[in-house]
C-alpha positions as CSV (number, residue, x, y, z in Angstrom):
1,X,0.0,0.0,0.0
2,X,1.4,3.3,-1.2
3,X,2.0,6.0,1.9
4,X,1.6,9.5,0.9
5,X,2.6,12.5,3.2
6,X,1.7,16.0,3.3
7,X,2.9,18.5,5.0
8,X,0.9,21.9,5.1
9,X,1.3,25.4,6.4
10,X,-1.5,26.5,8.6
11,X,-1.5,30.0,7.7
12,X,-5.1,30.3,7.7
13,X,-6.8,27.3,4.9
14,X,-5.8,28.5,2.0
15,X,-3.0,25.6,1.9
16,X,-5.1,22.2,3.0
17,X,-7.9,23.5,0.6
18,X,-5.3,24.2,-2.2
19,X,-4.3,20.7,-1.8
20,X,-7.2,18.9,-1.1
21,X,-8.3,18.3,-4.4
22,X,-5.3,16.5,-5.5
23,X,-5.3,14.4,-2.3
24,X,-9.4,13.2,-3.7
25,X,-8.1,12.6,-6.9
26,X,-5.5,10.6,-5.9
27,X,-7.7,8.7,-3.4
28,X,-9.8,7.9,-6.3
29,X,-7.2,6.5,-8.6
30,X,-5.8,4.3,-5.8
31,X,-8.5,3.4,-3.1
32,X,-5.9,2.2,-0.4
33,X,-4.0,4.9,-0.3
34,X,-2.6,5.2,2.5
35,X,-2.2,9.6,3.7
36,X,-0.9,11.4,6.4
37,X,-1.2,14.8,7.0
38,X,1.0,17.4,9.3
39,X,-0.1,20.2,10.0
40,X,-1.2,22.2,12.8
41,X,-3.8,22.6,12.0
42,X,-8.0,21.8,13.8
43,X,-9.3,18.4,13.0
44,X,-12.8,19.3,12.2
45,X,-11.4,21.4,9.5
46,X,-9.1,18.4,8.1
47,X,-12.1,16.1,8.0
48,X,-14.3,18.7,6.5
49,X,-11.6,19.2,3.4
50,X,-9.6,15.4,3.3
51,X,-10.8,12.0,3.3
52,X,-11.9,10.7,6.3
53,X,-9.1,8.0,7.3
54,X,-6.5,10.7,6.9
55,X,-3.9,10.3,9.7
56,X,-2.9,13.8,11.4
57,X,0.1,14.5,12.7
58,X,-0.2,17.9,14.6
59,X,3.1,19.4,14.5
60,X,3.8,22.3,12.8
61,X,6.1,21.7,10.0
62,X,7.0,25.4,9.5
63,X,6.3,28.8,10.7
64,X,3.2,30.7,10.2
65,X,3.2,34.4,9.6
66,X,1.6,35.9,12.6
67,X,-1.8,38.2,11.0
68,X,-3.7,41.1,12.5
69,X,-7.4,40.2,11.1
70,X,-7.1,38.8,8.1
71,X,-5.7,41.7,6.0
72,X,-2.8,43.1,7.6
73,X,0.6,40.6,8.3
74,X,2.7,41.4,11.5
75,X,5.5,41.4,9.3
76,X,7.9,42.2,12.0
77,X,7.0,39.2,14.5
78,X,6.4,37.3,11.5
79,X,10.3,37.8,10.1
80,X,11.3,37.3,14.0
81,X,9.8,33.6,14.3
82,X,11.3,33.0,10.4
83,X,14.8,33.7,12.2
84,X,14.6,31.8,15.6
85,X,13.3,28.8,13.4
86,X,16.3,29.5,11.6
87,X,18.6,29.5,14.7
88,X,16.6,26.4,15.4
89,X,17.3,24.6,12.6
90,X,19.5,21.7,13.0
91,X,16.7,20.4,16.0
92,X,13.6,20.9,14.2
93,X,15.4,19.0,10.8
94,X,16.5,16.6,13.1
95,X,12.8,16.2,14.7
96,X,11.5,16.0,10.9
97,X,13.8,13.2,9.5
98,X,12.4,11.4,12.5
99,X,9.1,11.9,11.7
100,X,9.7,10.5,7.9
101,X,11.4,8.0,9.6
102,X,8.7,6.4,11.5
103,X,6.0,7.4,8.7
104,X,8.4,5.1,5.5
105,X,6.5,7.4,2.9
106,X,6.7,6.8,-0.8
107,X,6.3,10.5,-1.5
108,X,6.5,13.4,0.5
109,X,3.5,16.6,-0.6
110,X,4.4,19.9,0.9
111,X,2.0,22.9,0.2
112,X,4.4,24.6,1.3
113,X,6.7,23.6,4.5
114,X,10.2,23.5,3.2
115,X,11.8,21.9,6.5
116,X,9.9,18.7,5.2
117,X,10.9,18.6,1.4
118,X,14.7,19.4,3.3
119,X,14.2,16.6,5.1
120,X,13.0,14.0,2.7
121,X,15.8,15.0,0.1
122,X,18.1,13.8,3.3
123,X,16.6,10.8,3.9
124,X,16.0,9.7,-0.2
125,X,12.8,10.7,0.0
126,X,11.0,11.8,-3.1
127,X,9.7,15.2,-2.4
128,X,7.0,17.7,-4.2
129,X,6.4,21.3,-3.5
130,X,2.8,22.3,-4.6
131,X,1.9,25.4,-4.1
132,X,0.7,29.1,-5.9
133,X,3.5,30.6,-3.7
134,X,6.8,30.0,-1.8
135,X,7.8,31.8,1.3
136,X,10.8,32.6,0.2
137,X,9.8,34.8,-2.6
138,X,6.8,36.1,0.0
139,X,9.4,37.6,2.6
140,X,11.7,38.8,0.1
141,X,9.1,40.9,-1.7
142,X,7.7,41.9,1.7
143,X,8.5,45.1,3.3
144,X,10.9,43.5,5.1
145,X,12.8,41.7,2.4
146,X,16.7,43.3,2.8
147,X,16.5,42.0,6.1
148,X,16.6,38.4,5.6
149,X,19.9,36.4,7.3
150,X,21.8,35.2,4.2
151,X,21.5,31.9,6.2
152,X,17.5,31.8,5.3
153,X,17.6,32.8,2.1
154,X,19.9,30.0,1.2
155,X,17.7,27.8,3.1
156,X,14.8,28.3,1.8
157,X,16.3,28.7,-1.4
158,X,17.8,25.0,-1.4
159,X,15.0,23.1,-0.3
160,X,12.8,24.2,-3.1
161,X,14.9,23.7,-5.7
162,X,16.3,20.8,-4.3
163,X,12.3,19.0,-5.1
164,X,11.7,16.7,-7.5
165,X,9.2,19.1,-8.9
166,X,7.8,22.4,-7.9
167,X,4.3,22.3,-8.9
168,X,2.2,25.8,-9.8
169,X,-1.4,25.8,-9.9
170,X,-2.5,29.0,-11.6
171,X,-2.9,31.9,-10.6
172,X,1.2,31.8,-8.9
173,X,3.3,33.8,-8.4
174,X,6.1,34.2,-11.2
175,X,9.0,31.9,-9.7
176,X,11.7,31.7,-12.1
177,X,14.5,30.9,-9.8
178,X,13.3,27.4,-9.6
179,X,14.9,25.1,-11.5
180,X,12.2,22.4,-10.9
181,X,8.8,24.4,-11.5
182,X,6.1,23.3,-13.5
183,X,3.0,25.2,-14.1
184,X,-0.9,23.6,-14.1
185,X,-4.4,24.4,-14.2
186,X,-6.2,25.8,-11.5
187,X,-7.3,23.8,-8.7
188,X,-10.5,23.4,-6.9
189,X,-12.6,21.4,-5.1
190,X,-16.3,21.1,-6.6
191,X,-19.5,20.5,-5.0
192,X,-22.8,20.2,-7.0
193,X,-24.7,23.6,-6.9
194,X,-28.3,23.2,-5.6
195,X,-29.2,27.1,-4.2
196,X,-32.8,26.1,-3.5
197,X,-31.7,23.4,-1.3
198,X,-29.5,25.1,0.6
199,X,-32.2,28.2,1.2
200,X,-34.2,25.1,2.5
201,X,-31.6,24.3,5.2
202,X,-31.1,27.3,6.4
203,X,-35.1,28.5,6.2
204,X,-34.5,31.2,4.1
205,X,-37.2,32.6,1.3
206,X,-36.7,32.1,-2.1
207,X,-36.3,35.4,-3.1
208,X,-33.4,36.0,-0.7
209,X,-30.1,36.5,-2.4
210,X,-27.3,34.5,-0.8
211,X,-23.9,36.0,0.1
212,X,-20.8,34.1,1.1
213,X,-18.4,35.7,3.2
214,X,-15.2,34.0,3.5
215,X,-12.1,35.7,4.8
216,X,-10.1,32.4,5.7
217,X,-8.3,31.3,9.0
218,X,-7.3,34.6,10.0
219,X,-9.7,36.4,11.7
220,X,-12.6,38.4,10.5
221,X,-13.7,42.1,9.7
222,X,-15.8,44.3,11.4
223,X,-19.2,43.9,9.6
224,X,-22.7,45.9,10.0
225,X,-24.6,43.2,8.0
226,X,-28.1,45.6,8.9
227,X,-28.6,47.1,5.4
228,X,-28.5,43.4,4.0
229,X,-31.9,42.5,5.4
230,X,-33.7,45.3,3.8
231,X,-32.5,44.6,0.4
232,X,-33.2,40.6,0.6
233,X,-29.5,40.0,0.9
234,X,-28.6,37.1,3.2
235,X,-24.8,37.0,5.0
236,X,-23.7,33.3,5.2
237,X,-20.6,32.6,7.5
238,X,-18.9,30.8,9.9
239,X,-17.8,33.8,11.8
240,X,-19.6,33.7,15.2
241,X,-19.4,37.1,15.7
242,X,-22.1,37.8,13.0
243,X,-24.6,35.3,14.3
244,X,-27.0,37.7,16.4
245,X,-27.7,39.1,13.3
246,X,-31.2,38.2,11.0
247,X,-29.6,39.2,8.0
248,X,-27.1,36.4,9.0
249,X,-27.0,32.7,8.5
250,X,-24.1,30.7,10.1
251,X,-22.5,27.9,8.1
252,X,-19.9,25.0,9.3
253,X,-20.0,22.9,11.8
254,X,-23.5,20.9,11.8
255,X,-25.0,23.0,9.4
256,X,-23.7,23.3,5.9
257,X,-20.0,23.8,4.6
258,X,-18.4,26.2,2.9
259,X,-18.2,24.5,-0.2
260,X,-22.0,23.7,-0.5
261,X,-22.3,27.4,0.7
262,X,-19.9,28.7,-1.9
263,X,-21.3,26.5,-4.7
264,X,-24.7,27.6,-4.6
265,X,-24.3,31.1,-3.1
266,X,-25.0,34.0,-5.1
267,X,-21.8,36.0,-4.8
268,X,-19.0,35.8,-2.3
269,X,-17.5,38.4,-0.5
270,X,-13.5,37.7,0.2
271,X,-10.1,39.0,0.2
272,X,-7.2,37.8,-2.2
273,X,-6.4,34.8,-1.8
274,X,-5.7,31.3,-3.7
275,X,-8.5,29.1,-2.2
276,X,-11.3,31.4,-2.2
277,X,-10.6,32.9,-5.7
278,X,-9.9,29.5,-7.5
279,X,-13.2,28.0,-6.1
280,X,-15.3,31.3,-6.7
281,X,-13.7,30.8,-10.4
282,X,-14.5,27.2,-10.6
283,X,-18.1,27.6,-9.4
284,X,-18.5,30.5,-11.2
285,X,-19.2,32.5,-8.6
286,X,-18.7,36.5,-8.9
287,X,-16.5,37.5,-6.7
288,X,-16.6,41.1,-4.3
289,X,-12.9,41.4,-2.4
290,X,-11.2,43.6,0.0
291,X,-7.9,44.4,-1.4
292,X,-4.8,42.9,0.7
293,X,-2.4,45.5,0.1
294,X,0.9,44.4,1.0
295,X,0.4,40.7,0.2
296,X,3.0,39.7,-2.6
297,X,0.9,37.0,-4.1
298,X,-1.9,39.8,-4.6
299,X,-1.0,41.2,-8.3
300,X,-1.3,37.4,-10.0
301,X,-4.2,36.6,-8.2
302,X,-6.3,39.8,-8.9
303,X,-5.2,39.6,-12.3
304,X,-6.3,36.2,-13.1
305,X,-9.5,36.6,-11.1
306,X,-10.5,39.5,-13.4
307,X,-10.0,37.0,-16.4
308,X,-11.9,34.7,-14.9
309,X,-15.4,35.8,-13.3
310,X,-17.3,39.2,-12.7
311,X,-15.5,40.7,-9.8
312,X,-15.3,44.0,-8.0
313,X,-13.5,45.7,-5.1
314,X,-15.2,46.8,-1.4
315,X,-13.1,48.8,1.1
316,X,-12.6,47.6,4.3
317,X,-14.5,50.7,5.5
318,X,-17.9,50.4,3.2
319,X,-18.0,46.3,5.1
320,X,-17.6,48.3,8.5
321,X,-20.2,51.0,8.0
322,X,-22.9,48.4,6.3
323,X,-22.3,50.0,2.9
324,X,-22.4,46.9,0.7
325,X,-25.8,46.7,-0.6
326,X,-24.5,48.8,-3.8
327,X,-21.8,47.1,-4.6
328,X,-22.9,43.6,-3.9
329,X,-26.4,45.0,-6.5
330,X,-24.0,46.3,-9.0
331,X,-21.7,43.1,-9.2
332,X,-24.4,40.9,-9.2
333,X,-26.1,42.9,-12.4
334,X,-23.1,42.9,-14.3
335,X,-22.6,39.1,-13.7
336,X,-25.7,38.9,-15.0
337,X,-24.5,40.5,-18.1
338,X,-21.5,38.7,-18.4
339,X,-22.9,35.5,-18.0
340,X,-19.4,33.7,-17.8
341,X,-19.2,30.0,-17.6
342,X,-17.2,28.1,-14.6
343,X,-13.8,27.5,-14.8
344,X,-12.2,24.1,-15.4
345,X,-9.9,23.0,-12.6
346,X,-7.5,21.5,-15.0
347,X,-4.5,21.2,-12.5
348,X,-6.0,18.5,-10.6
349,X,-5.6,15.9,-12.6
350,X,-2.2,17.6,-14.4
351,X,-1.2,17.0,-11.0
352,X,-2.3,13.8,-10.5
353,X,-0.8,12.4,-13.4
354,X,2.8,13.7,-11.9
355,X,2.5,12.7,-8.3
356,X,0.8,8.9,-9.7
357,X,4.8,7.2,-10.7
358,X,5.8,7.3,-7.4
359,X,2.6,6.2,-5.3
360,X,2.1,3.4,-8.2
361,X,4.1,-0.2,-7.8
């Protein structure tokens, strides 16, 4: 039985849902597949996104930038814990060859811990990097970038380009440093799109619009969700904070998931980033997003999301003051227009097809 191990940054869920689809597709094409997953990352969440005989291991396998809500990146603590890993580095290597050790995998997936694709390529260990960024290439173009040690440039620098592969889903950033970079389709995971039953599960009207809000792992945004009600616009969310609200459906946990929520929601409300933009795509779902200034892996994102679906921009501000019933109206209408079909998550199986030679006998 063929082992597969993934290791995944919990920097919010952009990186288990960017690699879930793979890890289904995979599953599918070889039933006793045997996975393991590291990450630190909640269980409910890893059984909501992977296949449910997934083993978790909950160590982190990297570091995690530190955020402030889900917009703004404590760059400065953030480069602080990149260093003391750093410092670090020789225990926590030595602490992930024994973790391969024990686990005997046949391939090691990393979306996108580089301590474990360092420690594999020790150990003999075929290695993949998946992922629409790198970290290295996220601090250096950070506002913080001339202060990286030489020591963790180099670091991070070998053990990505010391992969087998380094697979890019699009949208990704432009990385062409690596030696071992290959680019695919998007990515997504699909669920059927049945609006009318989910309106039925959450007792909502028929003539209610629905409106995902997603903003990831990070936090959430102050939100006057008021004006929605008036205007037949229904918030769905899994941010507690909103419940109290009529104009407010919670979703997760025993209700429904953020995928059935995003595949039959109306329009989603998000900031940049590769999960919720590649799924909005893939559903065909117009998209309203708070710009993430700052955030490297912004500009190919955006860009691609604009070639993709209807999409439009909200300030952090007009969400605070309840202002969204205009811009929600107006991208809603113009998706109308534009009438653009889904996108095809090509890179799933692109992927597939690379990962399948060493998890085959």
């Amino acid at each position: 039985m063929a082992h597969l191990y993934l290791a995944v940054t919990a920097h919010g869920y952009g990186h288990l849902a960017q690699v879930a689809p793979v890890v289904h597709a995979l599953k599918a094409r070889l039933p006793r597949l045997r996975i393991s997953l590291q990450g630190n990352l909640k269980p409910e969440i890893v059984r909501a996104r992977l296949p449910q005989d997934v083993a978790l291991i909950p160590h982190a396998a990297d570091v995690a930038l530190p955020m402030d809500g889900p917009l703004t990146v404590c760059w400065e603590q953030g480069l602080a814990l990149y260093e003391a890993f750093e410092a670090d580095y020789d225990r926590h290597l030595a602490h992930q060859m024994d973790l391969l050790a024990d686990a005997r995998p046949d391939l090691v997936l990393a979306d996108i811990p580089w301590l474990p694709l360092d420690a594999a390529h020790r150990l003999g260990i075929p290695a993949v990097g998946l992922c629409s960024l790198n970290w290295l290439d996220i601090l250096r173009q950070s506002p913080l970038g001339d202060r990286l040690s030489s020591a963790l440039v180099e670091r991070l620098h070998t053990a990505y380009a010391g992969a087998e592969l380094f697979i890019r889903p699009a949208p990704s950033m432009p990385m062409p440093w690596l030696p071992n970079a290959i680019s695919v389709g998007p990515m997504a995971q699909l669920h059927p799109r049945d609006p009318e039953r989910l309106r039925a599960r959450l007792g909502l009207a028929e003539d209610q619009r629905l409106i995902l809000m997603q903003f990831g792992g990070t936090g959430s945004l102050h939100i006057d969700p008021g004006p929605l009600a008036r205007a037949r616009l229904q918030l769905l969310t899994a941010d507690p904070k909103l419940a109290d609200s009529s104009a407010v459906s919670p979703i997760g946990g025993a209700g429904p998931s953020m995928l059935e929520a995003l595949a039959s929601c109306d329009a989603m409300i998000t900031k940049p980033g590769y999960g919720s933009f590649s799924e909005a795509a893939c559903h065909g779902i117009p998209v309203l997003y708070v710009p993430r200034d700052g955030w490297p892996e912004t500009p190919a994102l955006v860009d691609w999301l604009h070639q993709q679906v209807t999409a439009g921009v909200i300030t952090p501000e007009q969400l605070a003051r309840g202002d969204m019933v205009g811009p929600i109206e107006a991208l809603l209408e113009q998706a109308r227009l534009d009438a653009r079909k889904p996108v095809v998550p090509t890179g799933i199986e692109q992927t597939v097809e690379r990962l399948l030679p060493w998890l085959q006998p």
